[in-house]
N, C-alpha and C positions, 0 to 999 in steps of 0.2 A: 761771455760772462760765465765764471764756472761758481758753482755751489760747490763743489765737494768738499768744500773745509766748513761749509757752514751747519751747524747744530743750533739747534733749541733745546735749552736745560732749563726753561723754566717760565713762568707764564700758562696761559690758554694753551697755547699751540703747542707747548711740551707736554702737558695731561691728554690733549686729541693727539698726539704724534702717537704716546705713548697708548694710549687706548686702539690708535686704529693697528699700532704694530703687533699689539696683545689679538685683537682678533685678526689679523694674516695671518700668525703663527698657531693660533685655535681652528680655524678653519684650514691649512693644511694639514695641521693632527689630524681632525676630523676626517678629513680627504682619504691621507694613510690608513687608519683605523676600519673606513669603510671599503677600502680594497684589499685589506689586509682581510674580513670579515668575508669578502665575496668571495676571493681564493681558496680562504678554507670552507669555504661549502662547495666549490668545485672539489676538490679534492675528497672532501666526506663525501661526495657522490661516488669519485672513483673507485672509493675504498670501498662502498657497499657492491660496486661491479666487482671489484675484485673478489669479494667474498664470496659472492653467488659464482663466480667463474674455477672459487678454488687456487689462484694464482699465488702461491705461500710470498714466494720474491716481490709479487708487488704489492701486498696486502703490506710487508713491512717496512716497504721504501712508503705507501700511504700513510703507514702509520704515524711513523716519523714526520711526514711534512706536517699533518696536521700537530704532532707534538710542537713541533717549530711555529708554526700561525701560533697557537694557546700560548706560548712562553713570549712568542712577541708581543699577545695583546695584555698579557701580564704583567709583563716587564712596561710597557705603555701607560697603563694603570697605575703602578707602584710610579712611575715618574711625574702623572699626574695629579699625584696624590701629595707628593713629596714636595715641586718644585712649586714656588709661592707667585711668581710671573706668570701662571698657565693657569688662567680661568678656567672654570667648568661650568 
């Protein structure tokens, strides 16, 4: 017996379908956002080694990575902010 054509649009079990899909998709943001957060503090570690080591070449390749984490978790933000299906 296969489900895969089968939906619920409406009823109980279509407001808890849709609520539990609402929080899968909240709790892997959350997931992303907490690895995205841990990477860039690896990296602010490196770049404060870099600094004390003097390394010009990788202070700017650090720099950048963490430019890239902040503009990811901004960009995260602005979508969170924006899109009306993404509880907070």
């Amino acid at each position: 017996m296969s489900f895969s054509n089968f939906s619920i649009n409406c009823g109980p079990f279509a407001k808890t379908r849709k609520d539990a899909d609402n929080f899968c998709h909240n709790l892997f943001l959350s997931h992303a956002i907490d690895k995205c957060i841990e990477q860039m503090k690896k990296v602010e570690e490196e770049y404060k080694d870099a600094l004390l080591r003097g390394d010009v070449e990788l202070i700017e390749q650090k720099k950048l990575e963490i430019q890239t984490y902040r503009a990811s978790l901004q960009l995260t933000a602005y979508m969170l902010n924006e899109v009306d299906e993404i509880s907070t």
